[in-house]
VEXTI-118872 format. One record per residue (C-alpha): residue in three letters; y, x, z. Coordinates in steps of 0.05 Angstrom, whole numbers, plus 5000, padded with zeros to 4 digits. Example, Ala and Ser with C-alpha at 12.3 -4.5 7.8 and 13.67 -1.06 7.14 Angstrom:
ALA491052465156
SER497952735143
END
This chain:
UNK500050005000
UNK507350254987
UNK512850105040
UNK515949584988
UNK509949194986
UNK511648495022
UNK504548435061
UNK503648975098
UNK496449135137
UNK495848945199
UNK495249455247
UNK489549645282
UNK487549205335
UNK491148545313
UNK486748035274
UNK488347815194
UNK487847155224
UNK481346855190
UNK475546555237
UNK469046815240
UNK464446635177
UNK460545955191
UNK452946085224
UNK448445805163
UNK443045305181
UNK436445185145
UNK435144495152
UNK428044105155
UNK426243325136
UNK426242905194
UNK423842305174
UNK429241895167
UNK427641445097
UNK434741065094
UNK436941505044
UNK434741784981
UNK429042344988
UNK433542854954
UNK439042695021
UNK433742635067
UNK434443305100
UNK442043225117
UNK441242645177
UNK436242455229
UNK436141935282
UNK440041955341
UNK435242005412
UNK439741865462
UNK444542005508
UNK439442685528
UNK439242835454
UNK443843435447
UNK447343625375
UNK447444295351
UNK454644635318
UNK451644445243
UNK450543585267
UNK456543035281
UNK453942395305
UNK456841795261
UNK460141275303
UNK458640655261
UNK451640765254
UNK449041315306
UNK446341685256
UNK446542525263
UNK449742705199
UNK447243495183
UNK449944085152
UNK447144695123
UNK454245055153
UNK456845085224
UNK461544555232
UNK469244635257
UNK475144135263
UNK477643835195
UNK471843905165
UNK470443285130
UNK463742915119
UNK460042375091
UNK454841875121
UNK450941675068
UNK447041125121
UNK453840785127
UNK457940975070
UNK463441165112
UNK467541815110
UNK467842205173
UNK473142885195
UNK470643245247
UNK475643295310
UNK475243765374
UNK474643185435
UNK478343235509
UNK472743405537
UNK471844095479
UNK465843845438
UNK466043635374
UNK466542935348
UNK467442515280
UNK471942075278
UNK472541485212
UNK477041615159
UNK475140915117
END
């Protein structure tokens, strides 16, 4: 870089400001026949209140269905629930977990 370059590098020690790359997931049929076989992999049933959801799963409030990704979900990502038809962004909750919330 040359001193009239208008980014400069950032020095050692401070961050370029980009998060971590996104954990990738390789995901497994569950079962769950509501949707197409080809679609089949991305959702699963919900089990419960005991049923915990991993970074890569957003539980669908209309129809309590886990909607799966192959990628580590953050907040703004958006989704689809294909059980449902209803779009879904994923928000950060009060409480610090991660949550989907309907778009339409």
């Amino acid at each position: 870089m040359t001193p009239g370059d208008p980014l400069p590098e950032p020095e050692a020690g401070e961050g370029t400001g980009r998060e971590a790359p996104r954990r990738r997931f390789v995901l497994d049929d569950q079962g769950f026949d509501e949707v197409p076989k080809k679609y089949r992999r991305f959702y699963r049933r919900w089990r419960g209140e005991g049923d915990p959801l991993g970074p890569n799963e957003a539980l669908c409030p209309v129809c309590k269905i886990v909607v799966r990704s192959t990628r580590e979900l953050r907040p703004g990502d958006r989704i689809y629930c294909m059980a449902c038809m209803t779009r879904l962004v994923i928000t950060r909750s009060a409480a610090g977990h991660l949550e989907a919330r309907v778009v339409y």
